[in-house]
C-alpha positions as CSV (number, residue, x, y, z in Angstrom):
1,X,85.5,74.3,57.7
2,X,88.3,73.9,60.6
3,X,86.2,72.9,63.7
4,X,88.1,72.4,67.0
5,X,86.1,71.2,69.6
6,X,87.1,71.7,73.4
7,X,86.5,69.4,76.2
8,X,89.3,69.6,78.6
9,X,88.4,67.2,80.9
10,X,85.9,64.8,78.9
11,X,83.1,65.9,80.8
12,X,81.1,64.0,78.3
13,X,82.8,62.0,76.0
14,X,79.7,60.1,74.2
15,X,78.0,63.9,73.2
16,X,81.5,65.1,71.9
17,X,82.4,62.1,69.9
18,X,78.8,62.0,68.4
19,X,78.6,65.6,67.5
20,X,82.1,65.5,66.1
21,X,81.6,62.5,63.9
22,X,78.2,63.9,62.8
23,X,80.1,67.0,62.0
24,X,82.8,65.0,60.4
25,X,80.1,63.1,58.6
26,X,79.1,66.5,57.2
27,X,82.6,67.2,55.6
28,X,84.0,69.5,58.0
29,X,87.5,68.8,59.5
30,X,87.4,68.4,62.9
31,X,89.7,67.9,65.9
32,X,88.3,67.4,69.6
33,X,90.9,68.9,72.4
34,X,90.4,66.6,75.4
35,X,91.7,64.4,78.2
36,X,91.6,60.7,78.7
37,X,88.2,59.9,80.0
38,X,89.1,59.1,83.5
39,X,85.6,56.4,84.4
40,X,86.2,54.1,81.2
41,X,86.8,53.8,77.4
42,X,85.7,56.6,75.6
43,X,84.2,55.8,71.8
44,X,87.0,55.3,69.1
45,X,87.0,58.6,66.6
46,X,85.2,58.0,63.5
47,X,85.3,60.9,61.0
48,X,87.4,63.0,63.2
49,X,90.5,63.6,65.4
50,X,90.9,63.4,69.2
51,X,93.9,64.7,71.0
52,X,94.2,63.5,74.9
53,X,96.2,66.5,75.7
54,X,95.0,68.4,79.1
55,X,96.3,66.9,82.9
56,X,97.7,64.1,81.4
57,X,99.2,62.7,84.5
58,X,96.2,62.7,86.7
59,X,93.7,61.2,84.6
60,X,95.9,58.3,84.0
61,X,98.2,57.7,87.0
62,X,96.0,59.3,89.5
63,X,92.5,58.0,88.7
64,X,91.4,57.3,91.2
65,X,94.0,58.8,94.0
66,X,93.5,61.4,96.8
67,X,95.7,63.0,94.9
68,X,94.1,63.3,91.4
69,X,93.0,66.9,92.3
70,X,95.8,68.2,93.8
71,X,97.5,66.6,90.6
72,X,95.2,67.7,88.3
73,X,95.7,71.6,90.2
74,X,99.1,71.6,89.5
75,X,98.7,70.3,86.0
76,X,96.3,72.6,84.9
77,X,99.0,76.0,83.7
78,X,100.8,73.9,81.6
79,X,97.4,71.8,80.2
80,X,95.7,75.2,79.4
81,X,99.4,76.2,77.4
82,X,99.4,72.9,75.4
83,X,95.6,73.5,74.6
84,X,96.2,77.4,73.7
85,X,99.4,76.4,71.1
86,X,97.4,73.8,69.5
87,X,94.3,75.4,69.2
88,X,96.5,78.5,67.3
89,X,98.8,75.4,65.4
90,X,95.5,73.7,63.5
91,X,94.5,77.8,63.0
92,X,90.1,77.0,63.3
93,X,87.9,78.2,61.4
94,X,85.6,78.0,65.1
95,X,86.7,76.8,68.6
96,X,83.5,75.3,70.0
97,X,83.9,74.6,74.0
98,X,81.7,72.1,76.0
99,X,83.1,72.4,79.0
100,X,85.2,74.4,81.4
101,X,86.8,72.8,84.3
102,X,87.3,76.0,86.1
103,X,85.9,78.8,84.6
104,X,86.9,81.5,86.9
105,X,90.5,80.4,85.6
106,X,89.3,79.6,82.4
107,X,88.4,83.0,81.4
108,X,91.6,84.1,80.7
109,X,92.3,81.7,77.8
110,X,89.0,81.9,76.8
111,X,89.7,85.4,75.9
112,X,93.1,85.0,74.5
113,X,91.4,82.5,72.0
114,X,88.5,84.8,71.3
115,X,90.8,87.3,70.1
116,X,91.6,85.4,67.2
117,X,88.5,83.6,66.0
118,X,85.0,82.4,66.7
119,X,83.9,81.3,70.3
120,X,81.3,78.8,70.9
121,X,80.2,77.5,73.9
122,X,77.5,74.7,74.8
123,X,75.9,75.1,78.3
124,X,75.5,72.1,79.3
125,X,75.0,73.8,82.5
126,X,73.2,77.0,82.0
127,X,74.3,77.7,85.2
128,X,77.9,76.5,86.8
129,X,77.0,74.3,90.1
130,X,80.3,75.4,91.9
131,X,80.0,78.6,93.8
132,X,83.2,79.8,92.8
133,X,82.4,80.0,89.2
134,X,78.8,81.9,89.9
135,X,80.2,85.8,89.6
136,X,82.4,85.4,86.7
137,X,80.0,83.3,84.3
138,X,78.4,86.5,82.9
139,X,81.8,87.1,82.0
140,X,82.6,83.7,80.0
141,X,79.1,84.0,78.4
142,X,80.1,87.0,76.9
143,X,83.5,86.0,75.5
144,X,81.4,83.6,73.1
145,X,79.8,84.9,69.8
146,X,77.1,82.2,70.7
147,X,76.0,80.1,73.5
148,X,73.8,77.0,72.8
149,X,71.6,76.0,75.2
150,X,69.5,72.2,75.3
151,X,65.9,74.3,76.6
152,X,63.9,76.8,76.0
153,X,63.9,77.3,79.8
154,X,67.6,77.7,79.4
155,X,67.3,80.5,77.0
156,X,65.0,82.5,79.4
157,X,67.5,81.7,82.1
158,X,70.5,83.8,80.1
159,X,68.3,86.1,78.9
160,X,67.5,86.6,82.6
161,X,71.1,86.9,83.1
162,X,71.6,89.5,81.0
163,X,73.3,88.1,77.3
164,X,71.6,88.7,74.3
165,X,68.4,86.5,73.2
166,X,70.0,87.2,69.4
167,X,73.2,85.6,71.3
168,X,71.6,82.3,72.0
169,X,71.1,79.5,70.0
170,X,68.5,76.2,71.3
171,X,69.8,72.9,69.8
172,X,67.9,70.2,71.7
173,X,70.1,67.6,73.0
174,X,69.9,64.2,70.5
175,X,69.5,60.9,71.6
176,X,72.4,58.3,71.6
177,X,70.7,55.3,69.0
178,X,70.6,51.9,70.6
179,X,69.8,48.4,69.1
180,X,66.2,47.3,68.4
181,X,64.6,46.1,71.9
182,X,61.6,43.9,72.7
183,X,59.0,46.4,73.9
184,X,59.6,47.4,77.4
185,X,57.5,45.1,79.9
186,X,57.7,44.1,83.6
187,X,58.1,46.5,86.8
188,X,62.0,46.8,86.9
189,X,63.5,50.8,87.1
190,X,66.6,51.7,85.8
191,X,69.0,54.2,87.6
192,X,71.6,54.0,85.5
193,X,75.2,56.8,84.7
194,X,77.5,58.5,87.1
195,X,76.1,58.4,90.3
196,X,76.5,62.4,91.8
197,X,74.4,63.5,94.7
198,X,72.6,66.3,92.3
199,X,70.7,63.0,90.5
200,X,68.7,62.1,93.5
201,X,69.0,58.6,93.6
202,X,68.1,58.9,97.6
203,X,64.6,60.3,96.2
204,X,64.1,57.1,94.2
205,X,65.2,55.2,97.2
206,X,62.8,56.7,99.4
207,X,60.0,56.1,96.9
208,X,60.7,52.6,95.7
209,X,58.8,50.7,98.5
210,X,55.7,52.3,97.4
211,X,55.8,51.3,94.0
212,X,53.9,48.0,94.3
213,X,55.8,44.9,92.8
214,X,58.9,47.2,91.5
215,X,62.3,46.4,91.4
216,X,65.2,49.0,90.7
217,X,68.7,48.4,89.3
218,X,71.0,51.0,90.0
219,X,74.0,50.7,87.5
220,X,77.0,53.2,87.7
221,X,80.0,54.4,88.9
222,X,79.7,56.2,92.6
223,X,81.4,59.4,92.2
224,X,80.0,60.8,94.7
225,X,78.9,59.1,98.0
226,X,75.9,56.5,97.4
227,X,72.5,56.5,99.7
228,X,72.7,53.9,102.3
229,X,70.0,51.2,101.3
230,X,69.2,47.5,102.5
231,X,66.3,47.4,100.3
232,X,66.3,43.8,98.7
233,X,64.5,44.6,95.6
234,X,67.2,46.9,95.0
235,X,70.1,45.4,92.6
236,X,73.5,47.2,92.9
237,X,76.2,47.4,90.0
238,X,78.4,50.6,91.3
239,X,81.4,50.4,88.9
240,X,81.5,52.3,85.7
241,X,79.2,50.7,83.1
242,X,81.0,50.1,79.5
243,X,78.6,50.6,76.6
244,X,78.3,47.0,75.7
245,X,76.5,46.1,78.7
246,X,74.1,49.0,78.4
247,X,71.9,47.2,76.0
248,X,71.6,44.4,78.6
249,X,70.7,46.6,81.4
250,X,68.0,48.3,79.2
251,X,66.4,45.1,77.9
252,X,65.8,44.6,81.4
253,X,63.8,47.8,82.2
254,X,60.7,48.8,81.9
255,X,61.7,51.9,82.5
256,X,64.3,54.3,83.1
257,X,64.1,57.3,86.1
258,X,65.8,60.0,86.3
259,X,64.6,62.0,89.3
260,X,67.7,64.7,89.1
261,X,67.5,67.9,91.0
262,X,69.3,69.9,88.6
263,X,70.8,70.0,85.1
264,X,69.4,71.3,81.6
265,X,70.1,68.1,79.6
266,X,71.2,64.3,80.2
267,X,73.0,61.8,78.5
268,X,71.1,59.5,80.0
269,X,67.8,60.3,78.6
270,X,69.0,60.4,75.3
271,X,70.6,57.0,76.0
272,X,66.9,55.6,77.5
273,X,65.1,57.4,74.8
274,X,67.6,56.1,71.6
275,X,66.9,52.3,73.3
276,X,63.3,53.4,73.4
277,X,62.5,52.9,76.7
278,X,60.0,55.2,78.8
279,X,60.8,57.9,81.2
280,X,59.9,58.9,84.6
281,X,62.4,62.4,84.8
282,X,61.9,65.7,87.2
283,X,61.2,69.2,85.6
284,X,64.1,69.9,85.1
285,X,65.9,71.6,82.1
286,X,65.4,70.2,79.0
287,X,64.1,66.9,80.5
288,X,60.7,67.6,81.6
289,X,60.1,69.8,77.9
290,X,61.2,66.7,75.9
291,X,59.0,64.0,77.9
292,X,56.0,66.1,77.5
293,X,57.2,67.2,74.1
294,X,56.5,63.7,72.6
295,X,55.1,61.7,75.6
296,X,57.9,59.4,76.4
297,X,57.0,59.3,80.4
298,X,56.1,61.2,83.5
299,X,57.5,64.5,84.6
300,X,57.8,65.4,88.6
301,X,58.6,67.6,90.5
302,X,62.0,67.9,92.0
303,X,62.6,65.9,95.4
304,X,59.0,64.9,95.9
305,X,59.3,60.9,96.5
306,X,55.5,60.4,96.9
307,X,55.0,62.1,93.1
308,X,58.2,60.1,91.7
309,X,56.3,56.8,93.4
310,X,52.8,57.8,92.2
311,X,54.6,58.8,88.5
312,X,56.5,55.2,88.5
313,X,53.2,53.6,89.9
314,X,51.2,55.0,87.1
315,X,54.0,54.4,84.0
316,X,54.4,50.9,85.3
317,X,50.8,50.0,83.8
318,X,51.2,48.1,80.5
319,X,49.1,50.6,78.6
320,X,50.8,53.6,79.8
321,X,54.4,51.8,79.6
322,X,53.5,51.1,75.5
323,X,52.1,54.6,75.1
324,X,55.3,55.7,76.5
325,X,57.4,53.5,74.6
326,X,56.0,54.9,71.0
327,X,56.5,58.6,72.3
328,X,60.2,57.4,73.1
329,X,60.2,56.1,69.8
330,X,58.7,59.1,68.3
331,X,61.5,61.5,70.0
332,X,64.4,59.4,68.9
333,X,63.5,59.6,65.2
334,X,63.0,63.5,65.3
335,X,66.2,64.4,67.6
336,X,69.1,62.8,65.9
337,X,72.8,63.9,65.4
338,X,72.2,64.8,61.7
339,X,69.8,67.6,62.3
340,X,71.9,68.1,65.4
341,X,74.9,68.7,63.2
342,X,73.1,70.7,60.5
343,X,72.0,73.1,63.2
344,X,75.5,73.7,64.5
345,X,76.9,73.8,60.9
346,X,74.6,77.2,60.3
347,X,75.4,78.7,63.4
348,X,79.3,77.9,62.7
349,X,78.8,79.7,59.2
350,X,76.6,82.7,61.3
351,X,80.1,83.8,63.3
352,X,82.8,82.2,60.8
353,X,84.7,85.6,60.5
């Protein structure tokens, strides 16, 4: 089967080269439609094509410019055409898309394309954080034949918006292997992926001085603004972090927090979970279901530092941290990218027209 995948603006370049390989892996032919990956190296394509071919200018010249959005604004018409003529040049079998960078703009391709064949889209965001997007969403979730979501609380969420329960597909969200690690020990937290205001690192700021004896590493690149701290048990790497130090960093922790205040799945779960290292996550999304799912950590609710330092308190104790640990351990072997891929390959075969 002709799979293209669609991430114009490599929203998440780790998920889409690991579900295209695993597709690949399968025997399908596939081709991910992106853009160069504008915080680092994304992972070299291994059973599968990638095509850097939307806003080429400002995701290389203009990285990290004032004017990479007003570039990227007036690249978008003619990054939407390229994507439109190649998606109808390779002639898929299903167009699967990620992402949307604009999806009250976006619509309009979307539906040109789901003229022709098969739409799929993955929500990574059941719901789009940018006002501007809110009204037309019903719209885009109803140009796609099916919508995958990470949760079951996602499902109830479009339901609640009106598309069709038979419309919506659950795949849970796989973990990212990493190496073998010595069990987690110690009392150092890990913060650790792109640093936006919607992960509530100030929350985990807040709480650290009442975890007793913690320290907290907070490791990523600062897209948005970062929380003033002077905090001297917290350690400070703000620049993007490459994947062959990510091993370092989690041989370090005891364990990883997550304390976001919205989103329905993380990368960096999966990342903590496929190193096998314990959680400490807010109930949100998918996160909270997969933590109490197999018992990989604490869940808390959202923007309540006293919980998040009595959650981080309690993990911290070695007999919690290694119960933890084997319910990471647990959740890595069950959510991998081969069942992953095998799930998508029968809903691909559901809407192949």
């Amino acid at each position: 089967m002709r799979i293209v995948l669609v991430d114009p603006l490599a929203y998440t370049p780790p998920y889409d080269h690991s579900l295209a390989q695993a597709l690949g892996e399968k025997g399908h032919d596939v081709t991910l439609l992106t853009s160069r990956f504008p915080h680092g190296r994304a992972p070299e394509p291994n059973h599968y094509g990638r095509e850097e071919l939307f806003a080429p200018v400002s995701t290389r010249v203009f990285r990290r410019s004032p004017l990479r959005l007003a570039a990227k604004g007036l690249e978008y018409a003619p990054s939407v055409a390229r994507l439109v003529r190649r998606i109808e040049r390779i002639d898929p079998d299903v167009v699967h898309v990620q992402w949307l960078p604009r999806p009250e703009l976006d619509l309009r391709w979307l539906r040109r394309v789901a003229d022709d064949r098969p739409l799929v889209l993955t929500a990574h965001d059941v719901l789009p954080r940018r006002r501007r997007a809110q009204p037309v969403w019903p719209d885009v979730l109803e140009t796609a034949e099916r919508v995958i979501v990470h949760s079951h609380r996602a499902v109830e969420q479009l339901v609640e918006l009106g598309l069709g329960r038979e419309r919506i597909a659950r795949i849970a969200h796989p973990v990212f292997e990493g190496e073998k690690l010595p069990p987690p020990e110690g009392r150092t937290l890990l913060f650790f992926g792109l640093i936006r205001d919607y992960k509530g690192l100030d929350v985990l700021l807040e709480a650290l001085p009442e975890i007793p004896d913690a320290s907290l590493v907070v490791a990523g690149d600062p897209v948005d603004p970062v929380p003033k701290s002077a905090d001297p048990h917290v350690e400070w790497r703000l620049r993007f972090i490459e994947a062959d130090e990510v091993s370092a960093l989690m041989t370090r922790a005891a364990a990883v927090v997550l304390p976001y205040r919205q989103l329905d799945s993380s990368g960096v779960l999966a990342t903590a979970i496929g190193y096998g290292r314990p959680v400490v996550v807010t109930d949100v999304g998918s996160l909270g279901e997969i933590v109490r799912e197999f018992k990989a950590g604490e869940v808390v609710p959202v923007d309540d530092a006293k919980a998040l330092a009595e959650a981080c308190t309690r993990l911290l104790e070695p007999k919690t941290l290694a119960a933890a640990a084997a319910g990471a351990k647990k959740a890595a072997k069950a959510l991998t990218w081969e069942h992953s891929a095998a799930d998508h390959d029968r809903l691909y075969r559901e809407v192949r027209r």
